[in-house]
DSSP file (Angstrom, degrees, kcal/mol; ACC not computed):
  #  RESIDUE AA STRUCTURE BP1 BP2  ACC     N-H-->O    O-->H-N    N-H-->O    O-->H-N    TCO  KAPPA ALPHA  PHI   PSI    X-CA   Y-CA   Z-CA
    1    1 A X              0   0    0      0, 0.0     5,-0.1     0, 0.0     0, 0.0   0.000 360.0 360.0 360.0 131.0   35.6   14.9   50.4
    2    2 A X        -     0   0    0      1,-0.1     0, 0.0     3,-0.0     0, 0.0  -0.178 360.0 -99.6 -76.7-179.1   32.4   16.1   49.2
    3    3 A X  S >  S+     0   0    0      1,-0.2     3,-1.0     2,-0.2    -1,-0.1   0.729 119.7  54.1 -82.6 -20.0   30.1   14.0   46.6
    4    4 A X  T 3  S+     0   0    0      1,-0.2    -1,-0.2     3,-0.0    -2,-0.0   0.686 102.4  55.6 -80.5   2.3   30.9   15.6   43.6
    5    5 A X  T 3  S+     0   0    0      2,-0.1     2,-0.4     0, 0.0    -1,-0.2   0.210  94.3  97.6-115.9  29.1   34.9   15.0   44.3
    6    6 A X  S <  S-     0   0    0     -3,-1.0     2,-0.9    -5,-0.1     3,-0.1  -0.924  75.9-122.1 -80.9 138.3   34.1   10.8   44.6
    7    7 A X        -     0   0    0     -2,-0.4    -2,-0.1     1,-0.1    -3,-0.0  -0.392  33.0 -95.5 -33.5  90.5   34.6    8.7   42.1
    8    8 A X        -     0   0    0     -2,-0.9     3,-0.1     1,-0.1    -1,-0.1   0.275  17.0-133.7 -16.6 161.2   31.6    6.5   40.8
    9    9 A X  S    S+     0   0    0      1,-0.4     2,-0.5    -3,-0.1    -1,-0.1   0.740  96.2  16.6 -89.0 -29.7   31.4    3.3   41.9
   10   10 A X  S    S-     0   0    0      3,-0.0     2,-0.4     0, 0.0    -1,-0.4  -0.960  87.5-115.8-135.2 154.6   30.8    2.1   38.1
   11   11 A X        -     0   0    0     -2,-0.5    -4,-0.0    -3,-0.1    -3,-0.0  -0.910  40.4 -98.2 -95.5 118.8   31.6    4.2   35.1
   12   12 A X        -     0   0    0     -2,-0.4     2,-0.5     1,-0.2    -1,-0.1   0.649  33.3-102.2 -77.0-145.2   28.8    5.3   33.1
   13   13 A X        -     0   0    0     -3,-0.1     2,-0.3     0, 0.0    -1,-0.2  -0.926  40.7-117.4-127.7 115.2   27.6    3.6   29.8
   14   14 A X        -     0   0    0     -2,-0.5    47,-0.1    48,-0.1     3,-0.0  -0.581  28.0-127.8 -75.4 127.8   28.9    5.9   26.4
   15   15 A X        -     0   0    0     -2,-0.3     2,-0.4     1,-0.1    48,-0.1  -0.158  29.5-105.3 -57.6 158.5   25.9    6.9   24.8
   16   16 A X        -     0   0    0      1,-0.1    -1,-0.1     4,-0.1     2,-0.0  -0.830  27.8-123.4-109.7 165.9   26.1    5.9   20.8
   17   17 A X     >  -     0   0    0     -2,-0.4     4,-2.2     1,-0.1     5,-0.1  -0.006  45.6 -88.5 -89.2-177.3   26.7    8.7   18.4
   18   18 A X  H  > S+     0   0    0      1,-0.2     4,-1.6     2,-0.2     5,-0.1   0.774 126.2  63.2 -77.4 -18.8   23.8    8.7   15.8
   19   19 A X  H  4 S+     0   0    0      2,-0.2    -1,-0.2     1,-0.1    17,-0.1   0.883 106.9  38.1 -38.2 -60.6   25.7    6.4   13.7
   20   20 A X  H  4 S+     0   0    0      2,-0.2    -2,-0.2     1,-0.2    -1,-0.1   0.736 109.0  57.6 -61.7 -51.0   25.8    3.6   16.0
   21   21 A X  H  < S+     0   0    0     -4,-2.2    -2,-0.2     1,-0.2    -1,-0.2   0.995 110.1  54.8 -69.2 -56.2   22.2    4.1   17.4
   22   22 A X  S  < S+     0   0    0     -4,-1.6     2,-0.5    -5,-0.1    -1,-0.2   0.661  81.1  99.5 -57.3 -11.6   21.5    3.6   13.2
   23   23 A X  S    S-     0   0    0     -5,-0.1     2,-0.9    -3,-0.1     9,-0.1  -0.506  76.7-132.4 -85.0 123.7   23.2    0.3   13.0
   24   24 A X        -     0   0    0      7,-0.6    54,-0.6    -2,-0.5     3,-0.5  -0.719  29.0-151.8 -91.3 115.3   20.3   -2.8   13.1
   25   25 A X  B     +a   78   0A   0     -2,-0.9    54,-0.1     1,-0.2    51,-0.1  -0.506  67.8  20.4 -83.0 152.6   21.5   -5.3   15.5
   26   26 A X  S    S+     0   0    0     52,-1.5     2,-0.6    -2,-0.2    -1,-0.2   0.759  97.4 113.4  69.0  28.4   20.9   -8.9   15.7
   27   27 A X    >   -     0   0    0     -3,-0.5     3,-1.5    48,-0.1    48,-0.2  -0.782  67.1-118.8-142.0 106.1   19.9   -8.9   11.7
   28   28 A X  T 3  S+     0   0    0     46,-2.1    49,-0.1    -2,-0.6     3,-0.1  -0.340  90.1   9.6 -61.9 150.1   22.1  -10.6    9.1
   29   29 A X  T 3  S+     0   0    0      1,-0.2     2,-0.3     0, 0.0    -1,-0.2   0.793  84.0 148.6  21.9  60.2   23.6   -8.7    6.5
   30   30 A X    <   -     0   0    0     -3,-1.5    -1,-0.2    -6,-0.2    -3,-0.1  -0.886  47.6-117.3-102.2 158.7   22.7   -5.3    7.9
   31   31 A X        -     0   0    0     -2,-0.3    -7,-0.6    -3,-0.1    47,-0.1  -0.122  20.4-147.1 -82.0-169.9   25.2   -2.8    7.1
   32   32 A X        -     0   0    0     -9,-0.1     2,-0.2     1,-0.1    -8,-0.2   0.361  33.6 -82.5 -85.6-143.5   27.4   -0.9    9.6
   33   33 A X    >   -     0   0    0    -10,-0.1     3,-1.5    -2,-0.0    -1,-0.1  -0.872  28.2-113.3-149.3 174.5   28.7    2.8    9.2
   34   34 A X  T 3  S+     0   0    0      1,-0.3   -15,-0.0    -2,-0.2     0, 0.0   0.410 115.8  58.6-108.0  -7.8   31.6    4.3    7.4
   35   35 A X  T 3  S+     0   0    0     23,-0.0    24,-3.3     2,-0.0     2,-0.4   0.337  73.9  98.2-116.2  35.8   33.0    5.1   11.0
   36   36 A X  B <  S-D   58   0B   0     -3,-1.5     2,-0.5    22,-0.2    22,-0.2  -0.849  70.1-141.3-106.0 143.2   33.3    1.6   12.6
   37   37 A X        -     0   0    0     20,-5.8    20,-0.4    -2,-0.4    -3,-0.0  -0.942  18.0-113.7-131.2 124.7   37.2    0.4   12.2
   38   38 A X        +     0   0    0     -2,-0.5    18,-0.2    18,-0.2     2,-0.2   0.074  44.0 171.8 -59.7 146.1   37.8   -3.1   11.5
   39   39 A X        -     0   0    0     16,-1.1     2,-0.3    18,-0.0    -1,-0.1  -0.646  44.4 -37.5-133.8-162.1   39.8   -5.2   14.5
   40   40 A X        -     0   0    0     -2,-0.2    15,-0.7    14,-0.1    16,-0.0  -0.612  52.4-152.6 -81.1 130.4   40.7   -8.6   15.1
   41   41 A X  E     -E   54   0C   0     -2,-0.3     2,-0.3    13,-0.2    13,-0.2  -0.100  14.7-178.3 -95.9-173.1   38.2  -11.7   14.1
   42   42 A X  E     -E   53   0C   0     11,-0.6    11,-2.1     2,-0.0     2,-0.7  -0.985  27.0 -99.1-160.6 158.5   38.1  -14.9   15.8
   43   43 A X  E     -E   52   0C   0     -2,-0.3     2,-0.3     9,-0.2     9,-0.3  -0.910  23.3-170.7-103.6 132.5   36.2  -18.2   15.5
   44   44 A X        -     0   0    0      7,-2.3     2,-0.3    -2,-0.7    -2,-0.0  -0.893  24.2-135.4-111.4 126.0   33.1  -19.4   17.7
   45   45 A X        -     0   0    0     -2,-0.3     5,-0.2     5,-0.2     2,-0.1  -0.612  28.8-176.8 -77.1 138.1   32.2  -23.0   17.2
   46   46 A X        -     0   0    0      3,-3.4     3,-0.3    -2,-0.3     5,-0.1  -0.445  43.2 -94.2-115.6-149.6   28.1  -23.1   16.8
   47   47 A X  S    S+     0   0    0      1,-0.2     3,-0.1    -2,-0.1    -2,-0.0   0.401 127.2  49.7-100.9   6.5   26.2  -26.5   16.4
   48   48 A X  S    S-     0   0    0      1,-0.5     2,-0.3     2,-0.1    -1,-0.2   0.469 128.5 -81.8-119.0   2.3   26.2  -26.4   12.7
   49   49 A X  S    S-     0   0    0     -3,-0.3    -3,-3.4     2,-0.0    -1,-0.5  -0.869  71.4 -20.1 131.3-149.4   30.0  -25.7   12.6
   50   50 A X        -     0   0    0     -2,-0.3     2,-0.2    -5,-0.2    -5,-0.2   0.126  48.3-163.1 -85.0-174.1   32.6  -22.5   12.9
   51   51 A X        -     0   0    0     19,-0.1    -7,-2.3    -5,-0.1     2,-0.3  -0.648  21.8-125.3-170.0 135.4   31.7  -18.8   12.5
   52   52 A X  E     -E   43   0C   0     17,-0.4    17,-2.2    -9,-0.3     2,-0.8  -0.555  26.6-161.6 -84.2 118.2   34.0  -15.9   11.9
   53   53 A X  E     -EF  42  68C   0    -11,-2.1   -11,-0.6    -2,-0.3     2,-0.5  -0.874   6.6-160.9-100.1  82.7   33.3  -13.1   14.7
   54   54 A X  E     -E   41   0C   0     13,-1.2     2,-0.3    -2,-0.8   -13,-0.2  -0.751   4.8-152.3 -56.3  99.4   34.6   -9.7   13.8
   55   55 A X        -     0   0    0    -15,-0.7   -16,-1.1    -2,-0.5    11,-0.3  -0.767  16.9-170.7 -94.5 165.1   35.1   -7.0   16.4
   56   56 A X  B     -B   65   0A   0      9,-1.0     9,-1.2    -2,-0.3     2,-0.4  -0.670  10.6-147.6-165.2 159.0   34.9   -3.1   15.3
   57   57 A X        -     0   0    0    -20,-0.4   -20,-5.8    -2,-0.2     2,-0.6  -0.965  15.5-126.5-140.3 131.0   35.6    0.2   16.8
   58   58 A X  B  >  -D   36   0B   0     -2,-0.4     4,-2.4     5,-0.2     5,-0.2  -0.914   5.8-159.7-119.2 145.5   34.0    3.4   16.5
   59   59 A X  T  4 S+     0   0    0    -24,-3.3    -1,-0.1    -2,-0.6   -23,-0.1   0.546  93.1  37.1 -64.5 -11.4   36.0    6.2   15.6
   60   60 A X  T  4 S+     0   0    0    -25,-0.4    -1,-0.2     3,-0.1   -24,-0.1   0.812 132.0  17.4-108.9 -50.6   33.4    8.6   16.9
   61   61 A X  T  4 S-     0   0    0      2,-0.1    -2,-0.2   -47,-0.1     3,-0.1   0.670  86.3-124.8 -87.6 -18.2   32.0    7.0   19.8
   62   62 A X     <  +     0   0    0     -4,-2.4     2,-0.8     1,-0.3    -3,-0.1   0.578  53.3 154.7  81.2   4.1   34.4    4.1   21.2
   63   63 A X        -     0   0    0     -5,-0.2     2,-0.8   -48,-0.1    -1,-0.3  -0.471  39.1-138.5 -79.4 134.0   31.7    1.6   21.1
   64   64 A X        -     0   0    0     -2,-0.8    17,-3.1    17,-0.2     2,-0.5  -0.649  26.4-179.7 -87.4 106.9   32.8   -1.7   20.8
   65   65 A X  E     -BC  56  80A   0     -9,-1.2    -9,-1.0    -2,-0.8     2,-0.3  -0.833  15.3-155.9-105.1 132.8   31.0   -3.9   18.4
   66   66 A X  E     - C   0  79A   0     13,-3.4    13,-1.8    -2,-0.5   -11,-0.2  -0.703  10.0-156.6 -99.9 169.7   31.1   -7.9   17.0
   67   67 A X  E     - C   0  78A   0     -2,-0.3   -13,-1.2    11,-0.2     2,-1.0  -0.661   5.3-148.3-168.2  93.0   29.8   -8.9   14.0
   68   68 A X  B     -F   53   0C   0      9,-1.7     2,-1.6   -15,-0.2   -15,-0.2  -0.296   0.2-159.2 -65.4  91.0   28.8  -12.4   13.3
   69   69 A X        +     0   0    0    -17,-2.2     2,-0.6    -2,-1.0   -17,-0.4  -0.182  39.0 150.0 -66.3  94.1   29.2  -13.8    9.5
   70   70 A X    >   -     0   0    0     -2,-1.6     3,-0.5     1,-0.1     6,-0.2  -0.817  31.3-172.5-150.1 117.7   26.7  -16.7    9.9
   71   71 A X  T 3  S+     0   0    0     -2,-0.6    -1,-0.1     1,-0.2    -2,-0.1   0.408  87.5  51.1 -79.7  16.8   24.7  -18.0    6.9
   72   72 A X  T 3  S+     0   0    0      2,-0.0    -1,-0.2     0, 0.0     2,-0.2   0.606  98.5  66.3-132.0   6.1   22.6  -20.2    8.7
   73   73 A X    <   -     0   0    0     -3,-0.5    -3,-0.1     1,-0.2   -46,-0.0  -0.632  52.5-171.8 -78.1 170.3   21.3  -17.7   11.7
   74   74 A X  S    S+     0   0    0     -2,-0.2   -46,-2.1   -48,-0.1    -1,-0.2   0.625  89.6  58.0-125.8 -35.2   19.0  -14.9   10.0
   75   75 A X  S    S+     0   0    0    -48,-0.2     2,-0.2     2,-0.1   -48,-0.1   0.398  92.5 100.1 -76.3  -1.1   19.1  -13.1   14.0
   76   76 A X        +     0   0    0     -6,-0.2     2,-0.3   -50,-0.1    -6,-0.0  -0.609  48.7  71.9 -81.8 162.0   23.3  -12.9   13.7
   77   77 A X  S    S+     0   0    0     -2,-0.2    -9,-1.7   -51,-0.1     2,-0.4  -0.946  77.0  28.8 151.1-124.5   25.1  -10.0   12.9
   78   78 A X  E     +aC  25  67A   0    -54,-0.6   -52,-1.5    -2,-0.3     2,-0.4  -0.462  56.9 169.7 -67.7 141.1   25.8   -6.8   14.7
   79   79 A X  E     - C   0  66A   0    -13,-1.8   -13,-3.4    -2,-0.4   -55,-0.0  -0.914  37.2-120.5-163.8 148.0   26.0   -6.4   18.5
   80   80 A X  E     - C   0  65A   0     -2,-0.4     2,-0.7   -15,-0.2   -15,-0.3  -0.286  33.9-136.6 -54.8 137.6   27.1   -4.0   21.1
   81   81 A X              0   0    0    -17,-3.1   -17,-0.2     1,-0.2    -1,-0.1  -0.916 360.0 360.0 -93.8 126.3   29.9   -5.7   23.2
   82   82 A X              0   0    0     -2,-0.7    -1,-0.2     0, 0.0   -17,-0.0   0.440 360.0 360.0 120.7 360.0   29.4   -5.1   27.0
């Protein structure tokens, strides 16, 4: 087997579409984009009590996102998962 016919050892990291790249992490109530598609939320206990955790899909790129509804961080909000 030559080197181009192995397999990677890790598979690489999907760039984000320009959408994605647009989206402000880590900042409460910044918005999304009109192609991330709503999944299942969950609750994460913090030290001031629950928070609803939303994960998202994009339709264009496959990046996997959360999104933390918490009024009493101002640095919660979007993040990349992974």
């Amino acid at each position: 087997m030559t080197q181009d016919q192995n397999p990677p050892a890790e598979s690489p990291k999907r760039a984000l579409c320009e959408s994605c790249a647009g989206v402000q992490q880590n900042w409460r109530r910044a918005p999304g984009h009109a192609e991330l598609v709503q999944g299942v939320n969950r609750k994460e206990p913090r030290p001031h009590g629950q928070v609803t955790v939303t994960r998202y899909c994009c339709d264009r790129c496959g990046t996997v996102w959360d999104y933390e509804n918490n009024k009493v961080n101002l640095h919660a909000g979007w993040s990349v998962v992974g």
